[in-house]
C-alpha positions as CSV (number, residue, x, y, z in Angstrom):
1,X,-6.3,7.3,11.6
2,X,-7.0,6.2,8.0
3,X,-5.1,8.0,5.3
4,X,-8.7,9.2,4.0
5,X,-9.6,11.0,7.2
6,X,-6.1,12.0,7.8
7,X,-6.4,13.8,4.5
8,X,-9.6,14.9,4.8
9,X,-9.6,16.4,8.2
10,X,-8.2,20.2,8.4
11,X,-7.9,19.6,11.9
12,X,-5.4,16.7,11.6
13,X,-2.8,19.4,12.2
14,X,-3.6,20.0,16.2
15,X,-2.5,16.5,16.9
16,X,0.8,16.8,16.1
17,X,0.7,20.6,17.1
18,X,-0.4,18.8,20.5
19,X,2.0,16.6,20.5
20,X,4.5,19.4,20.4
21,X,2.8,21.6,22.5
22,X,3.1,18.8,25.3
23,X,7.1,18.3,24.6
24,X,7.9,21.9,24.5
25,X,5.6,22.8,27.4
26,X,7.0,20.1,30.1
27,X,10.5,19.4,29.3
28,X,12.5,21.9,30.8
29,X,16.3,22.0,30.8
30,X,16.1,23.6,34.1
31,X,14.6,20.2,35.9
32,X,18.0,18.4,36.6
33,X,19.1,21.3,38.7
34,X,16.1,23.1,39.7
35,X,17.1,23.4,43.6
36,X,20.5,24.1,43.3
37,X,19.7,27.0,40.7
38,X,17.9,28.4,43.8
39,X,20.7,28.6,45.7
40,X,23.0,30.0,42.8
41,X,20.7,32.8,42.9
42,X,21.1,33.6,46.3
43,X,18.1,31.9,47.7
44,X,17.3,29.6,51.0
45,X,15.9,26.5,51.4
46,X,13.2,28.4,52.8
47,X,12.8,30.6,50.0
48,X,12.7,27.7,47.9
49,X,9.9,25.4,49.7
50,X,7.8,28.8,50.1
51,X,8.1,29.8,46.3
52,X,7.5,25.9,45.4
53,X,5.6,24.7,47.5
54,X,3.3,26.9,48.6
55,X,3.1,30.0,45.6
56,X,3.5,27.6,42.7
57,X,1.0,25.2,44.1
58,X,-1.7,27.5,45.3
59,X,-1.5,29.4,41.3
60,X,-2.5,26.1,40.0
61,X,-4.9,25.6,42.7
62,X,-6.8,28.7,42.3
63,X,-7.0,28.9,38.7
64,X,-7.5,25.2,37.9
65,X,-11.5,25.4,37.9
66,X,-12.1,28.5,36.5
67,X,-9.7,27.8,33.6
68,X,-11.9,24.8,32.7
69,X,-14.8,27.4,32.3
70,X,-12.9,29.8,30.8
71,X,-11.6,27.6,27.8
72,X,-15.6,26.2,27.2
73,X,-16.4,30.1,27.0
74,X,-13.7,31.5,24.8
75,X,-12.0,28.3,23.3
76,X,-9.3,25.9,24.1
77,X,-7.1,27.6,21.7
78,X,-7.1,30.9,23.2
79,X,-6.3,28.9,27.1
80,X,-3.2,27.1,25.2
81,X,-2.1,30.3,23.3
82,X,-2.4,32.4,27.1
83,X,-0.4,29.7,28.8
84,X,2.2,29.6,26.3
85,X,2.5,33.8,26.6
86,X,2.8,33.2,30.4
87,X,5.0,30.8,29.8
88,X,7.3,33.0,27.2
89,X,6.8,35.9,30.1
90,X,7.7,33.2,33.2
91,X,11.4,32.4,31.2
92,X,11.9,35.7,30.7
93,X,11.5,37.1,34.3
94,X,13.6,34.2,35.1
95,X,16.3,35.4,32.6
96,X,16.6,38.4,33.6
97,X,16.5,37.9,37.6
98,X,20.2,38.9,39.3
99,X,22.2,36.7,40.9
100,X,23.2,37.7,45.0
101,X,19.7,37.3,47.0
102,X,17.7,39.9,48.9
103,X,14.2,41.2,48.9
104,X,14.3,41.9,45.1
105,X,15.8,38.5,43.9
106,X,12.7,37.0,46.1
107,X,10.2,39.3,44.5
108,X,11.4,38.5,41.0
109,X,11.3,34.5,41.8
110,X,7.8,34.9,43.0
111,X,6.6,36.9,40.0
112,X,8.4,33.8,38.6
113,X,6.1,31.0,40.3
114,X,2.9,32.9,40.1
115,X,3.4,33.0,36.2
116,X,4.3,29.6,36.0
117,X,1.7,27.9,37.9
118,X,-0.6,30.6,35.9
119,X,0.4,28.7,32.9
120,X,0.1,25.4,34.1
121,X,-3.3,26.0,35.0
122,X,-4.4,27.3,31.5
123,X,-2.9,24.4,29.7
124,X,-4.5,21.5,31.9
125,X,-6.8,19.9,30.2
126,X,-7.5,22.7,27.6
127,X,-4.6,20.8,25.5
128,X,-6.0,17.1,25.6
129,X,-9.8,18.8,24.7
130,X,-8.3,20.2,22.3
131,X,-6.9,17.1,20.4
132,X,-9.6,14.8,21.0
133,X,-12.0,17.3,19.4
134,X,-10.1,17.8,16.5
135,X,-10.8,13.7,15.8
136,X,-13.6,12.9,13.9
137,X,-16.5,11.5,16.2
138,X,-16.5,7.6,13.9
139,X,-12.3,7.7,14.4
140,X,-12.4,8.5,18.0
141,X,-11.9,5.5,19.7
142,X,-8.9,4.3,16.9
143,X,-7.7,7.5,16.7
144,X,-7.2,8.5,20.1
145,X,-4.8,5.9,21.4
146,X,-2.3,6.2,18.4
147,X,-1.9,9.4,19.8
148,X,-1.4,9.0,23.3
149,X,1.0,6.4,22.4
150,X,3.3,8.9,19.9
151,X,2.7,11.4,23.0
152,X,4.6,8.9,25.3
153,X,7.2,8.1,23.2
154,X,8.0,12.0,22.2
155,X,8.1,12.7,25.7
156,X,10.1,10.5,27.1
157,X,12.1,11.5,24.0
158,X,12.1,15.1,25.0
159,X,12.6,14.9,28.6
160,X,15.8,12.9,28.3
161,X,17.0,15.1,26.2
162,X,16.3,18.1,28.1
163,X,17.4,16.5,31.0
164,X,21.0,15.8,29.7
165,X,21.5,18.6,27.7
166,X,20.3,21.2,30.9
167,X,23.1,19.2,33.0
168,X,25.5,19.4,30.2
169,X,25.3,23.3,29.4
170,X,25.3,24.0,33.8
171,X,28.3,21.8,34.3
172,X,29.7,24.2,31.6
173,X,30.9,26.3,35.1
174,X,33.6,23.8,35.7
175,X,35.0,23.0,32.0
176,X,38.7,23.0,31.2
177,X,37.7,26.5,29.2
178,X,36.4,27.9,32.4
179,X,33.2,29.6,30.9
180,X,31.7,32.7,33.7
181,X,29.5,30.8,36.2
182,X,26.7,33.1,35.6
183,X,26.6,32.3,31.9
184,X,26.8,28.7,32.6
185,X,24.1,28.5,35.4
186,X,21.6,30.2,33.4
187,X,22.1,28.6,29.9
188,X,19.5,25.7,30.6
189,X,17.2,28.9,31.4
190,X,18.0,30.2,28.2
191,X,17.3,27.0,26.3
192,X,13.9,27.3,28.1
193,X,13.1,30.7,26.5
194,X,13.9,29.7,23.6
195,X,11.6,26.6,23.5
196,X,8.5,28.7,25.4
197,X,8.8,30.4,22.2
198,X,8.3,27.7,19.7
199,X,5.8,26.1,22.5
200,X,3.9,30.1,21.9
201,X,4.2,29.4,18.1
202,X,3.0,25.9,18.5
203,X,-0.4,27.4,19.9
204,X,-0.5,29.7,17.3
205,X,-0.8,27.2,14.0
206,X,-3.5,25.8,16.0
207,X,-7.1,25.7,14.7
208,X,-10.1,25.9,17.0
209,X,-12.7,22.8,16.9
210,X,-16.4,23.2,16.1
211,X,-18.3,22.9,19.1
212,X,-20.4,19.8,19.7
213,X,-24.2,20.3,19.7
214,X,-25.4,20.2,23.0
215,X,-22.2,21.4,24.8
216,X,-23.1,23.8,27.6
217,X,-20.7,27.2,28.3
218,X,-20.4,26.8,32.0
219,X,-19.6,30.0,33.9
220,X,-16.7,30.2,36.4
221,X,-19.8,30.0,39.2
222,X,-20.5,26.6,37.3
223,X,-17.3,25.5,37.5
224,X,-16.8,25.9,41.4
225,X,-19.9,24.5,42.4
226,X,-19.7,21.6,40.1
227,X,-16.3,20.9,41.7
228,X,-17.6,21.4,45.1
229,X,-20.4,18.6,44.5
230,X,-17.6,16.4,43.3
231,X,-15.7,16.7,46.3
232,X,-19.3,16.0,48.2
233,X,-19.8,12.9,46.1
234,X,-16.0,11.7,46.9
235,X,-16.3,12.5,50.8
236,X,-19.8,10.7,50.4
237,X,-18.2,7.3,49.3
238,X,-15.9,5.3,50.8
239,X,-13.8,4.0,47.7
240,X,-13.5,7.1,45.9
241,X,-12.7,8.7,49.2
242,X,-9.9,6.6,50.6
243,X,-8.5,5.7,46.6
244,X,-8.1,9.5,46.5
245,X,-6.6,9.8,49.9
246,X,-3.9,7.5,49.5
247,X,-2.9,8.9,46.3
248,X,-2.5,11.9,47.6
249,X,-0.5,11.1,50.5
250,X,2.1,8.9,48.9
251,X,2.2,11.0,45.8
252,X,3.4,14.2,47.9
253,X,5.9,13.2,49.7
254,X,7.8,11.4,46.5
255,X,7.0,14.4,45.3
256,X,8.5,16.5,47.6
257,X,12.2,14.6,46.9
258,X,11.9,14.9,43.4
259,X,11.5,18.3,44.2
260,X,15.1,18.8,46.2
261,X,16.3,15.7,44.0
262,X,19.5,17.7,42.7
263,X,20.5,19.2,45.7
264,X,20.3,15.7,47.5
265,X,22.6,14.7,44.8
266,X,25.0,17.4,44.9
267,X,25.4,16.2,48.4
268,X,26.2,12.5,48.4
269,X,29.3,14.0,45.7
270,X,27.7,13.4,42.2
271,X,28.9,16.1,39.8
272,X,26.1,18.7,38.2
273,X,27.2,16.9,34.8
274,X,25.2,13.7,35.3
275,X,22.4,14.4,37.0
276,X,20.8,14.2,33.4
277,X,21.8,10.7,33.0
278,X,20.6,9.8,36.6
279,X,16.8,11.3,34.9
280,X,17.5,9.3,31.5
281,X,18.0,6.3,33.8
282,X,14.9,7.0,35.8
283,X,13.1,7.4,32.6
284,X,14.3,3.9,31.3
285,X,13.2,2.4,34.4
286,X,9.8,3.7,34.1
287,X,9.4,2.6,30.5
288,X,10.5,-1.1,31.5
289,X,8.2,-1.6,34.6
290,X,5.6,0.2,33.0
291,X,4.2,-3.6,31.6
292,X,4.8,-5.3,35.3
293,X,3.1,-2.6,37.2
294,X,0.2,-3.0,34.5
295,X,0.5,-6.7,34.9
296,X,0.3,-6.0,39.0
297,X,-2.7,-3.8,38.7
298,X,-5.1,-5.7,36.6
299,X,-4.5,-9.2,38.5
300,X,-3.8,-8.2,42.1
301,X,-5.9,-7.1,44.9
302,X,-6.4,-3.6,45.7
303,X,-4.1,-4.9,49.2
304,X,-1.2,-5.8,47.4
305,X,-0.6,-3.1,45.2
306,X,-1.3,-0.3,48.0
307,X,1.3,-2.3,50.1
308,X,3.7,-2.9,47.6
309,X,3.7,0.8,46.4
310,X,4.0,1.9,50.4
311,X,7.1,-0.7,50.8
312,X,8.5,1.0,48.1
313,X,8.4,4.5,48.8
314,X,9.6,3.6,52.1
315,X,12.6,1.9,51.1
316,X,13.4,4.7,48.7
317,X,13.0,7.2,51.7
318,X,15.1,5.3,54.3
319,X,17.9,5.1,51.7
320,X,17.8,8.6,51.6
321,X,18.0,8.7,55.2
322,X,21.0,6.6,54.8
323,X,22.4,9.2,52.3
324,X,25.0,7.0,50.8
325,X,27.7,9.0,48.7
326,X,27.7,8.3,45.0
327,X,25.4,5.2,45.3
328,X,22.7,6.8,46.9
329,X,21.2,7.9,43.6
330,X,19.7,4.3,43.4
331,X,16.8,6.2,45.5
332,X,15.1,7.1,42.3
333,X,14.5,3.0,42.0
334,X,12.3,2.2,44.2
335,X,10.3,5.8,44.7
336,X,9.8,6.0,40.8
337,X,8.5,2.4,40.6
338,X,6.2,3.4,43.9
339,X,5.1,6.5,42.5
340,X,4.1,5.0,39.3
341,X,2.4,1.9,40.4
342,X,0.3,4.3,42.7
343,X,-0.8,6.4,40.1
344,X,-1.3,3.5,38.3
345,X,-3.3,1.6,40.7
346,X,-5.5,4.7,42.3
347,X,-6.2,5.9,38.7
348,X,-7.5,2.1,37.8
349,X,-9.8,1.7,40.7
350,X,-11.2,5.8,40.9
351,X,-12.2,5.0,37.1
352,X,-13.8,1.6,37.7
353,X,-16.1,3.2,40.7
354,X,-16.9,6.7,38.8
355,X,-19.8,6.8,36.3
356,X,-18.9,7.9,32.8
357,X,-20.9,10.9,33.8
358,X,-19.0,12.6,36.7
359,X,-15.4,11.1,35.5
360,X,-13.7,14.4,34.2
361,X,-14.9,16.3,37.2
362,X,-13.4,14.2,39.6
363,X,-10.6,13.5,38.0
364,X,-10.5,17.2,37.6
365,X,-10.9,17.2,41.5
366,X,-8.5,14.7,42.2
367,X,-5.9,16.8,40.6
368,X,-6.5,19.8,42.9
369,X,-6.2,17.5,46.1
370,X,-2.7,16.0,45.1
371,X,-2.0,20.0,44.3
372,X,-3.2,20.8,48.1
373,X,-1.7,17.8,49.6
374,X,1.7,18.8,48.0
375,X,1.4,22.1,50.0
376,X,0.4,21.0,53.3
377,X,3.8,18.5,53.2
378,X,5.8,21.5,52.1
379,X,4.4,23.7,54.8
380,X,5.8,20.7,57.3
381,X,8.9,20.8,55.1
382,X,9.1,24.5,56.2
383,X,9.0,23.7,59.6
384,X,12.0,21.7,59.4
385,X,13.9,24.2,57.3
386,X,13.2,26.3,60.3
387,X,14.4,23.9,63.1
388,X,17.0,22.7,61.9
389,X,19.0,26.5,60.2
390,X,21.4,27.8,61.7
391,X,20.8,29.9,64.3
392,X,22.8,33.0,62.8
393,X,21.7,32.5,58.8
394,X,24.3,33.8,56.2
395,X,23.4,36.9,54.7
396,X,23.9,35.1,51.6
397,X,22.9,31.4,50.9
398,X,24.9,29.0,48.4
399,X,24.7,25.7,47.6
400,X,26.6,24.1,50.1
401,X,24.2,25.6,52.7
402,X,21.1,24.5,50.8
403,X,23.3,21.3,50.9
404,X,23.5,20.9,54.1
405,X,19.7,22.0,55.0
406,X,18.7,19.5,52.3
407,X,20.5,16.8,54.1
408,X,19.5,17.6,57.3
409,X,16.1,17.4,56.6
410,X,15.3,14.9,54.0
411,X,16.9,12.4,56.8
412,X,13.4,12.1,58.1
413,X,11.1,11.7,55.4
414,X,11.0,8.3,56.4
415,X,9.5,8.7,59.5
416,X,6.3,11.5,58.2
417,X,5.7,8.6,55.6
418,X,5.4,5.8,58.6
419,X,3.7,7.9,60.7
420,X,1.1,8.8,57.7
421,X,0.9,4.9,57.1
422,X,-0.3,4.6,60.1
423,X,-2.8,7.6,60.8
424,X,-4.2,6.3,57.7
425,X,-4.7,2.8,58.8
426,X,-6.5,3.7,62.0
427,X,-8.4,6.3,60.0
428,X,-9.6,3.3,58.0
429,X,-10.9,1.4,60.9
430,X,-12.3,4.4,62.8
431,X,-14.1,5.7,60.0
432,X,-14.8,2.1,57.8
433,X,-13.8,-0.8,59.8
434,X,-13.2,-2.7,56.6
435,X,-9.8,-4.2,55.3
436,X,-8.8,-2.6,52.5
437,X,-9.8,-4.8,49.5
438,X,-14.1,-4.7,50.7
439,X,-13.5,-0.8,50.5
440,X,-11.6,-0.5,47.0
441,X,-14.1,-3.2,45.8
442,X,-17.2,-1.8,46.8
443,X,-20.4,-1.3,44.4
444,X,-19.7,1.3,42.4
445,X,-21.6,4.7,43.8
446,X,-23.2,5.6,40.6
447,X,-26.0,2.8,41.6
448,X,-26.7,4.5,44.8
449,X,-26.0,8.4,44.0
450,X,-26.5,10.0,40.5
451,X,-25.9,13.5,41.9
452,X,-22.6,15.1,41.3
């Protein structure tokens, strides 16, 4: 931005207030021991897949489309400003839950879940409208990218330090000072508190953009039927179709280890301590392929890159299988890499075969299926839970029990993600009969079908 506009704008402000907003908002201390904290409070593996899984998911789910309406009806602002409250509310049920399971410890964690998905629901999308429209129309297009590169770097910036300083303050529990276990499990919470409330008076400082002339206030009605013709449209065509159904299926099953990543780790002997290095590394890595997977993306066939993100993941997932003590923590290699050429990839081709037109509402749409997706494969992860506890459960689950379910069942990952590979391959030729690369490449369906 030129030092004239940046001057003259009196919205300049919201995109660094944005900026912040995104920091404060994502990186939580919590992440580097989000399972095991589960399991501190008392809490099964089944608890844990239900209350991730399946509560947190379906929050987001069912108030992701009617939180776009509501934000073009009362402003972006007030969406941020409610899901930092929610947030501030989410950290303090979570403060104040009790250690020691039962019905009540439960109830608490889903109040817990159902706030927090709440939240995430209200900020998507209502934070990156809110920035661009704070831009000058004539500095848009130099603007914008200056922005969304300062947001990467901040980021990365924030989540490797919230990574290693949540570790840090847990692994408190086992210092030569011996501080009380349930201060020291519950400090990363408190660091999260505290930053929910600067993320609450981030949103405050924030001014409201003028509406553009011509910008419709769509009704939640609007906002459900406009998704549902997007899902038509995608379902219609084959590349959107099976670029979005990939996506989805290799994104929720990485997913779903990320998810139990600390308890997997716990369990192949690394110490609580350094599980925010082992997230500082995994952010390094994704920071130096980032350019190769580019590289791969724009110059390879839609073929290679689909095969080379599924070789990945499955590497990544039969080294978990192989649960290797201490060096088993490579995992977070290859399935980081995977994951992120993926998203790179599927996000490259949806946008090449989606008219300008329809692009945020299936995007918007695309995020809801990975979201669905992700609780289908936890539902299956439940299942397993199931089979494989022990047939008398303990009264009282700790970690070493989540441990041990954890191990037990991430050993077969491997074999869901082969099995998908190939369900979707004969899906492909059942439904297509095309090789992948005439499907991805397709004309574009915005010369055939306008109607979304």
């Amino acid at each position: 931005m030129s030092s004239q506009t940046s001057q003259s704008s009196p919205l300049e402000r919201n995109l660094r207030l944005f900026v912040w907003f995104r920091v404060l908002f994502n990186a939580r201390f919590y992440y580097p021991v989000f399972a095991i904290l589960f399991f501190d409070f008392g809490l099964s593996p089944l608890d844990f897949y239900i209350l991730n899984g399946v509560v947190w998911t379906l929050a987001s789910i069912l108030l992701e489309v009617p939180s776009g309406a509501l934000a073009d009806r009362y402003g972006r602002k007030s969406l941020l400003v409610a899901a930092a409250v929610l947030m501030v509310v989410e950290m303090s049920v979570f403060c104040l839950t009790p250690s020691g399971g039962g019905p009540h410890v439960f109830a608490l964690f889903l109040l817990n879940r159902i706030l927090s998905g709440s939240a995430e629901a209200a900020a998507s999308g209502a934070d990156e409208a809110l920035a661009y429209d704070s831009i000058p129309p004539e500095d848009r297009l130099q603007t914008w990218p200056r922005v969304q590169s300062r947001l990467i770097a901040f980021q990365s910036v924030g989540m490797i330090v919230a990574l290693n300083v949540g570790a840090f303050c847990y692994g408190l529990q086992s210092a030569p000072f011996h501080l009380d276990r349930e201060i020291a499990m519950r400090l990363p919470i408190f660091l999260c508190l505290l930053s929910s409330l600067a993320t609450l008076t981030v949103t405050l400082k924030m001014r409201e953009p003028r509406r553009e002339t011509g910008m419709d206030q769509k009704t939640i009605g609007d906002s459900f039927r406009t998704t549902l013709h997007a899902a038509h449209w995608i379902w219609k065509h084959p590349a959107p179709f099976f670029i979005v159904l990939v996506l989805v299926f290799f994104d929720s099953i990485v997913r779903l280890f990320y998810t139990v990543a600390s308890s997997y780790h716990s369990f192949i002997g690394i110490d609580p301590r350094y599980f925010g290095l082992i997230g500082t590394g995994a952010n390094l890595v994704g920071l130096v392929s980032a350019p190769w997977i580019t590289f791969l993306v724009s110059h390879r066939t839609p073929r290679f890159n689909y095969r080379l993100s599924a070789l990945l993941i499955l590497a990544g997932l039969c080294f978990v299988a192989l649960q290797v003590p201490i060096w088993g923590v490579l995992v977070s290699i290859p399935l980081g890499m995977g994951m992120r050429h993926i998203h790179a990839a599927s996000s490259h081709y949806l946008n090449r075969v989606t008219d300008s037109a329809h692009r945020a509402t299936v995007l918007s749409f695309r995020g809801l299926a990975m979201m669905a997706f992700y609780a289908l494969i936890n539902l299956l992860a439940i299942g397993q839970v199931l089979a494989s506890a022990p047939e008398d459960p303990p009264a009282l689950w700790d970690q070493s029990m989540g441990n041990e379910i954890i191990r037990k069942t991430s050993s077969a990952w491997w074999i869901w993600f082969s099995a998908g590979l190939l369900a979707l391959t004969v899906f492909r030729w059942w439904r297509y009969g095309l090789p992948i690369n005439a499907i991805v490449d397709a004309p574009s369906p915005k010369t055939e079908d306008q109607s979304v």
